[in-house]
Kinemage of the C-alpha trace (Angstrom):
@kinemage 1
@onewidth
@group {chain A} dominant
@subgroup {mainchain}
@vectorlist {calphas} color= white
{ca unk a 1} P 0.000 0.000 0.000
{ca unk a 2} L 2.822 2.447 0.923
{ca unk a 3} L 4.465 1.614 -2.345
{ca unk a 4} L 1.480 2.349 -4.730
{ca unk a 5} L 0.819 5.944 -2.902
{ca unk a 6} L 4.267 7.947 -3.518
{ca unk a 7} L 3.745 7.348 -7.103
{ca unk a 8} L -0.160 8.216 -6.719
{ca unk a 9} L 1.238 11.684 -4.604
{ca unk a 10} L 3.620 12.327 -7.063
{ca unk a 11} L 0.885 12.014 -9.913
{ca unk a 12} L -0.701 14.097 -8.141
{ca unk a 13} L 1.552 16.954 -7.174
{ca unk a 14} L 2.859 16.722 -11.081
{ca unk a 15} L -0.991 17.506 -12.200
{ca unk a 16} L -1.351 20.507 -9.245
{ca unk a 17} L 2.136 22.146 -10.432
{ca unk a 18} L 1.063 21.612 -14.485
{ca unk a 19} L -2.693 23.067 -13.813
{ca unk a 20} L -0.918 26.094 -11.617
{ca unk a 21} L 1.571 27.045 -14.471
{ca unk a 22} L -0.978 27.053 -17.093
{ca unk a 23} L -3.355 28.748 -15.052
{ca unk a 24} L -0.577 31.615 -14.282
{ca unk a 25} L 0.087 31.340 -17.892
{ca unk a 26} L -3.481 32.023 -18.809
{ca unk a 27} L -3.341 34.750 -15.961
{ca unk a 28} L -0.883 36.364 -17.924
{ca unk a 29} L -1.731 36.936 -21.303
{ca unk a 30} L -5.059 38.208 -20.551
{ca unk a 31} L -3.796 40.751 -18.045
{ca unk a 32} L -1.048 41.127 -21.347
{ca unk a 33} L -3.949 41.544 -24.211
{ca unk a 34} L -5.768 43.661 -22.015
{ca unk a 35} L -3.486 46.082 -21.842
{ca unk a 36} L -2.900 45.918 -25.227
{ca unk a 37} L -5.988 46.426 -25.894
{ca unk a 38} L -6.415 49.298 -24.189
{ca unk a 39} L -3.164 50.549 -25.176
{ca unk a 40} L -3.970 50.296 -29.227
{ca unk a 41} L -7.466 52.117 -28.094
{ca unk a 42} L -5.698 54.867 -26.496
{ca unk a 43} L -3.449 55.203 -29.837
{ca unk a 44} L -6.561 55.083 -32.172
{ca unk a 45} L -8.141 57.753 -30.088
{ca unk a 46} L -5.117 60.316 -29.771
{ca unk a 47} L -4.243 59.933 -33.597
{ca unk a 48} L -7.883 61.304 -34.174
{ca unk a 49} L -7.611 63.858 -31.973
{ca unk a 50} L -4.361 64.671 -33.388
{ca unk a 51} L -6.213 64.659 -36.753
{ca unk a 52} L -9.038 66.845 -35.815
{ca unk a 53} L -6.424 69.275 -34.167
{ca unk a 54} L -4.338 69.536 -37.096
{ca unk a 55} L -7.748 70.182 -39.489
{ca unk a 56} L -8.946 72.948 -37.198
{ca unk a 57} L -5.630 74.401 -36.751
{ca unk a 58} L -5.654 77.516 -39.395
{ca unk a 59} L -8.963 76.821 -40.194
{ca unk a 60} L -11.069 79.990 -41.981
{ca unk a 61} L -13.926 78.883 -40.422
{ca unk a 62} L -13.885 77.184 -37.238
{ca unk a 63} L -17.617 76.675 -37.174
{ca unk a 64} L -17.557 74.306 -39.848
{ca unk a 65} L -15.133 72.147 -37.839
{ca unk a 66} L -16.352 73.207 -34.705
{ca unk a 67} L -17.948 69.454 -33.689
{ca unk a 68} L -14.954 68.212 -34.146
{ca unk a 69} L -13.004 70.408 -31.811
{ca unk a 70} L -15.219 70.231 -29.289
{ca unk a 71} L -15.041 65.733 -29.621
{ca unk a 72} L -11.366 65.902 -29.574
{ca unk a 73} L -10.966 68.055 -26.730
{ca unk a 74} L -13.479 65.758 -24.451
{ca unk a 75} L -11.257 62.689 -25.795
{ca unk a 76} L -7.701 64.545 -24.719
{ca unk a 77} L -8.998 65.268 -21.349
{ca unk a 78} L -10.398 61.432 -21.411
{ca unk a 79} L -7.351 59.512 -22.933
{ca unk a 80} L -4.743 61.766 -22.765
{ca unk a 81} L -1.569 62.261 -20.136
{ca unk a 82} L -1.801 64.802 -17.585
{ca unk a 83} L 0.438 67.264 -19.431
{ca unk a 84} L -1.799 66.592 -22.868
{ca unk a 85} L -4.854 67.524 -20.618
{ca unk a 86} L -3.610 70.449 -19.033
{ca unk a 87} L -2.620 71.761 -22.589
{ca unk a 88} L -5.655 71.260 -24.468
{ca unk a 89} L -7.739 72.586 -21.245
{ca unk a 90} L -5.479 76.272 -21.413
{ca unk a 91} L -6.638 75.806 -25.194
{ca unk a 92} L -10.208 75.865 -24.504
{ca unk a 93} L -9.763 78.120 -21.673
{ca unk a 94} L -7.913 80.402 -23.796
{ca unk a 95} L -10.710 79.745 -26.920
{ca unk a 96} L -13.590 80.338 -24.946
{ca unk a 97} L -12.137 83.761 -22.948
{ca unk a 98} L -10.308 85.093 -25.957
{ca unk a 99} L -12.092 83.569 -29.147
{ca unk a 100} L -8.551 82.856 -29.988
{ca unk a 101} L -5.671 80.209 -29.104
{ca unk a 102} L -3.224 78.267 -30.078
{ca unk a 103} L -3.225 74.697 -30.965
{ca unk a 104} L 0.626 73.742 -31.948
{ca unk a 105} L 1.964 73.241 -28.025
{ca unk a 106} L -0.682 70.218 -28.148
{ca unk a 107} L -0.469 69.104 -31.149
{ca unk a 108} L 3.481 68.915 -30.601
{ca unk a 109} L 2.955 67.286 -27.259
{ca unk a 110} L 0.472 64.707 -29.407
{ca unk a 111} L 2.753 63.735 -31.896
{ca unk a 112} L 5.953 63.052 -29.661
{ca unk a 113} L 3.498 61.059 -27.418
{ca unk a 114} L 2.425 58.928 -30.256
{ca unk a 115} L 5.947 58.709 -32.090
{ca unk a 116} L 7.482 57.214 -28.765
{ca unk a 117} L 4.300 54.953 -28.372
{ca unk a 118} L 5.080 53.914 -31.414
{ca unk a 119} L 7.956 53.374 -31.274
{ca unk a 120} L 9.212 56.214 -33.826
{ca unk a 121} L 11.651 57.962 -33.939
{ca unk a 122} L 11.495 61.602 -31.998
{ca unk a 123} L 11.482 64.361 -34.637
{ca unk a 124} L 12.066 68.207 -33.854
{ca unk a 125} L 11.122 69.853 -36.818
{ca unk a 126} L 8.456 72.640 -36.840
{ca unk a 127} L 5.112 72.107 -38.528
{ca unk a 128} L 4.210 72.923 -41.825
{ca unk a 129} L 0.590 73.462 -42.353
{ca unk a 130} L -0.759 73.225 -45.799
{ca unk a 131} L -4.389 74.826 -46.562
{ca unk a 132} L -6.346 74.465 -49.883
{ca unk a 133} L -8.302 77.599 -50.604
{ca unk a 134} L -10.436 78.487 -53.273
{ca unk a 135} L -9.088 80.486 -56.101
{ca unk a 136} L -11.140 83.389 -56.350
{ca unk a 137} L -11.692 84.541 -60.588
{ca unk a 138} L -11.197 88.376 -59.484
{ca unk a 139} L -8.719 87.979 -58.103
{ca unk a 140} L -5.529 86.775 -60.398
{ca unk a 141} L -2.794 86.947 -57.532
{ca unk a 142} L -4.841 84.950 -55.241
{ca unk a 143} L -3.060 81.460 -53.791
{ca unk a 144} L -4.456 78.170 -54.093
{ca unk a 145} L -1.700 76.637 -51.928
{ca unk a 146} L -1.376 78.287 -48.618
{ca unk a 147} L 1.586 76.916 -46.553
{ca unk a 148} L 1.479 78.376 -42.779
{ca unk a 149} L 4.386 77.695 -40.258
């Protein structure tokens, strides 16, 4: 009897230790996906933002683009880091006091956020805005390609 239980205990232990590691295994890559997850969400929603910043930035008419101002700022001060958040709320402070304000401190901050969540390299160049206008017929000398720094 004493013979046929060690091998029955060490059955026994060898299923307990197999079931643990593939439990902590399990364990693992969830907690790992998850935050992967919610790391690629994160990314998807700053990239918009950056997006809608970047197409009201200059803009000739910021009510047409107004919505989307208003959706990117609620998803900086949802998703972003506490410096991104404290930028775009001086923004909106500064919109709504002065009906004027700058966006390129946040949109700077955005894009070296992103490029080192990505995994890209840092850049330090200044932004080059381009802006498509229409070319108006009375006026010859009138640009269709506006570039603003």
């Amino acid at each position: 009897m004493g013979n046929i239980s060690v091998p029955l205990l060490q059955i026994f232990v060898s299923a307990f230790v197999a079931l643990l590691v593939v439990a902590l295994g399990h364990a693992f890559s969830s907690h790992r996906d998850r935050q992967n997850r919610r790391r690629e969400q994160r990314i998807g929603y700053l990239i918009s933002v950056f997006r809608a910043f970047a197409k009201v930035n200059n803009h000739p008419r910021l009510y047409e683009v107004a919505g989307e101002l208003e959706q990117a700022v609620a998803d900086v001060q949802l998703f972003g880091t506490p410096k991104q958040v404290s930028l775009v709320q001086q923004f909106a402070t500064e919109l709504g006091t002065l009906q004027t304000a700058d966006l390129n401190d946040i949109l700077v901050e955005l894009r070296d956020s992103l490029r080192a969540e990505l995994g890209a390299e840092s850049i330090s160049t200044r932004y080059v805005w381009l802006r498509i206008g229409e070319k108006k017929e009375d006026s010859p000398n009138d640009q269709r390609l506006m570039l603003k720094p």
